[in-house]
N, C-alpha and C positions, 0 to 999 in steps of 0.2 A: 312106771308111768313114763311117758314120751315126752318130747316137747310139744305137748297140748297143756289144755289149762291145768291149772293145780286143785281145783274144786272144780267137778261135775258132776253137781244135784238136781234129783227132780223133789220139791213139797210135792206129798200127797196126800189126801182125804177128802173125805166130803163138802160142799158147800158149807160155808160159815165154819170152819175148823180155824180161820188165820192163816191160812196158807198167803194169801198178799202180804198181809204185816207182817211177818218172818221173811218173807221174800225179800220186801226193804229194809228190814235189819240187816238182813245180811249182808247185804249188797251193800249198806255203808259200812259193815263191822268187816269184811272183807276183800271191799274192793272189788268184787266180782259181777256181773251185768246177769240181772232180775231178766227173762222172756218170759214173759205172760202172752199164750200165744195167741187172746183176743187182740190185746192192744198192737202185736205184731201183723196180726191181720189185716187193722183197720189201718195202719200207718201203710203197707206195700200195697193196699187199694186207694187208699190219698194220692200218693205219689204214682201210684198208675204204672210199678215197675212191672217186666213181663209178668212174674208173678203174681202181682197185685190184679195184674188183667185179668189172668185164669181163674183167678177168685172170683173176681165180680162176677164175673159171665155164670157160675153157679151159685151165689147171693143173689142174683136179679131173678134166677130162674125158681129161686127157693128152695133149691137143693142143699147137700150139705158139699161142704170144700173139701177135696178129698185126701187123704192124708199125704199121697208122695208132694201136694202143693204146698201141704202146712210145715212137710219134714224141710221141703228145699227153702223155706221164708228161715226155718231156726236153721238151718248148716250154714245159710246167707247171713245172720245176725253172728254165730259166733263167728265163723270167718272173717268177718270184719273188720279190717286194718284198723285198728286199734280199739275194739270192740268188746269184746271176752277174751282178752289174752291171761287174764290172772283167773279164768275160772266162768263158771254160768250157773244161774238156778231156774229150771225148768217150772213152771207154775201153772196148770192149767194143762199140760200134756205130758204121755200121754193120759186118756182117759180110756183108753179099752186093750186089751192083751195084743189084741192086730195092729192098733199103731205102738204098741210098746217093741212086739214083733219087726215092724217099720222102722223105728227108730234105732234098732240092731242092727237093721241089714244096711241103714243110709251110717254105717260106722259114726256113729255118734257114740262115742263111750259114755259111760256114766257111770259114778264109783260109788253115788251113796244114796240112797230114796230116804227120803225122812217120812214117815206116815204120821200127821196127827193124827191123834186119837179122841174123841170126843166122844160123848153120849150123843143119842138123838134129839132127848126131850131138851137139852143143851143148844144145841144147833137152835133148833125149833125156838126156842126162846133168842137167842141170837140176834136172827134172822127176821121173824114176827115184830121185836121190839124195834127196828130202826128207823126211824124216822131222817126225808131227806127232803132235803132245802131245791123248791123248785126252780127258783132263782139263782141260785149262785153256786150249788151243789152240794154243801156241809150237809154231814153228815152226823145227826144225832142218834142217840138210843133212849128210849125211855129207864131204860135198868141202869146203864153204866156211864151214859154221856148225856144226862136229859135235858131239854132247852129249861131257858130261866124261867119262863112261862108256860113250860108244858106243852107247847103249841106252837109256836112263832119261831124261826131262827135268831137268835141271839146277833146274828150278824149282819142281815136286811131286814128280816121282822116277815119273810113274807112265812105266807100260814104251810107248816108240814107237811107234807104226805107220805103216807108208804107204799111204794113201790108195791107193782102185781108182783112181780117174782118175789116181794116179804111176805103175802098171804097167808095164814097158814096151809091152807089148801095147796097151795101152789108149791110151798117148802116141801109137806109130804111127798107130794110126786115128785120133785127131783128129787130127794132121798131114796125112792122106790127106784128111779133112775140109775141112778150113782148105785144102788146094792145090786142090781143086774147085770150092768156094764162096766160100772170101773172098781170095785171093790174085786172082784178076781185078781186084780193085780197086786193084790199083798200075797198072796198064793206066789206069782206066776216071781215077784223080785223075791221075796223070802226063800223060794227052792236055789234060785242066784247068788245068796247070800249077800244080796243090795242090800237088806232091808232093815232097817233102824225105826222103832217105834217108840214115839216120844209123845209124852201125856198134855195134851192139847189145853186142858182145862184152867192151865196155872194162869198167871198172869203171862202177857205176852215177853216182858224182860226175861224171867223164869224158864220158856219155852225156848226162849234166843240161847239162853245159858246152854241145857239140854242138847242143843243141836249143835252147839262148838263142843259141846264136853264127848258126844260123839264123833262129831268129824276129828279131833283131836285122833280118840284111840283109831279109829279109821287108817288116819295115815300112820299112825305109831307101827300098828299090825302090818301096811304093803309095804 
């Protein structure tokens, strides 16, 4: 390895696998800077940087952003004078073999993909159970986080909703989504020998273990 970062991860899996909350473990268990490249998105369109331009100009048009803009927003977040110097965890890209392909040729190295693994009817339940605070944003679950009143947030009292993208309907087609599009890329990083697969289902601490007790032999083995 160079003088680049010391950890370069992408999480990968399906919707509702944890891939956020692992991402924030990390990042406090290692010191290393989380890119989620929605919230990277929506921050270099706030701030109106060139790239945030080029973005808009295809969000207004309701096209999709196209990847060498999404690759130059993450080369722009780790390069970043004091930004990702100990490391980065990639979350949310990429999602397809062409930008993983992308993400090769813009020399972005990466030394480990962690793939949670989860069931569907898992996800499905996940996802369908969450309940979210329209007011203030908290987020509950009926299975693992449930309000005191079943209904209310605990913390302004206004009444819960779930989200169109918790539907189940709407779960299943991004899963149908995700096995089309981004599930090829356990193929495309496992022929790479990136790929590490670690069992989604345990508790989240559990899974954080999992993924240092990998990255450990990781660097043992370069």
């Amino acid at each position: 390895m160079t003088d680049g970062p010391r950890y370069r991860l992408i999480l990968f899996g399906p919707p509702g696998v944890g891939k956020g909350t692992q991402a924030r473990l990390l990042q406090q268990r290692l010191g290393i800077c989380s890119i989620a490249t929605g919230d990277l998105l929506r921050d270099e369109v706030a701030r109106k940087t060139d790239l945030g331009l080029q973005a808009a100009r295809f969000m207004e048009a309701g096209s999709l952003v196209p990847d060498e803009v999404v690759i130059g927003m993450v080369k722009g977040r780790i390069r970043a004078q004091g930004g990702c110097g100990a490391g980065f965890i990639l979350d949310g890209f990429p999602r397809t073999v062409a930008q993983a392909e992308a993400l090769r040729a813009a020399d972005i190295g990466i030394d480990l993909v962690v793939y949670l693994r989860v069931s569907e009817e898992a996800i499905i339940r996940r996802l369908t159970g969450r309940k979210i605070c329209p007011s203030c944003g908290r987020v509950f679950h009926v299975e693992y986080a449930p309000p005191a009143d079943g209904a209310h947030c605990d913390s302004c009292s206004a009444a819960l909703i779930t989200r169109e993208d918790d539907q189940e309907a709407t779960v299943r087609a991004r899963l149908r989504v995700y096995e089309e599009k981004t599930a090829p890329l356990v193929r495309y990083y496992r022929e790479q020998g990136l790929l590490a697969t670690v069992d989604g289902m345990q508790e989240p601490e559990h899974v954080l273990q999992d993924i240092l007790t990998v990255l450990r032999q990781t660097r043992t083995e370069s």
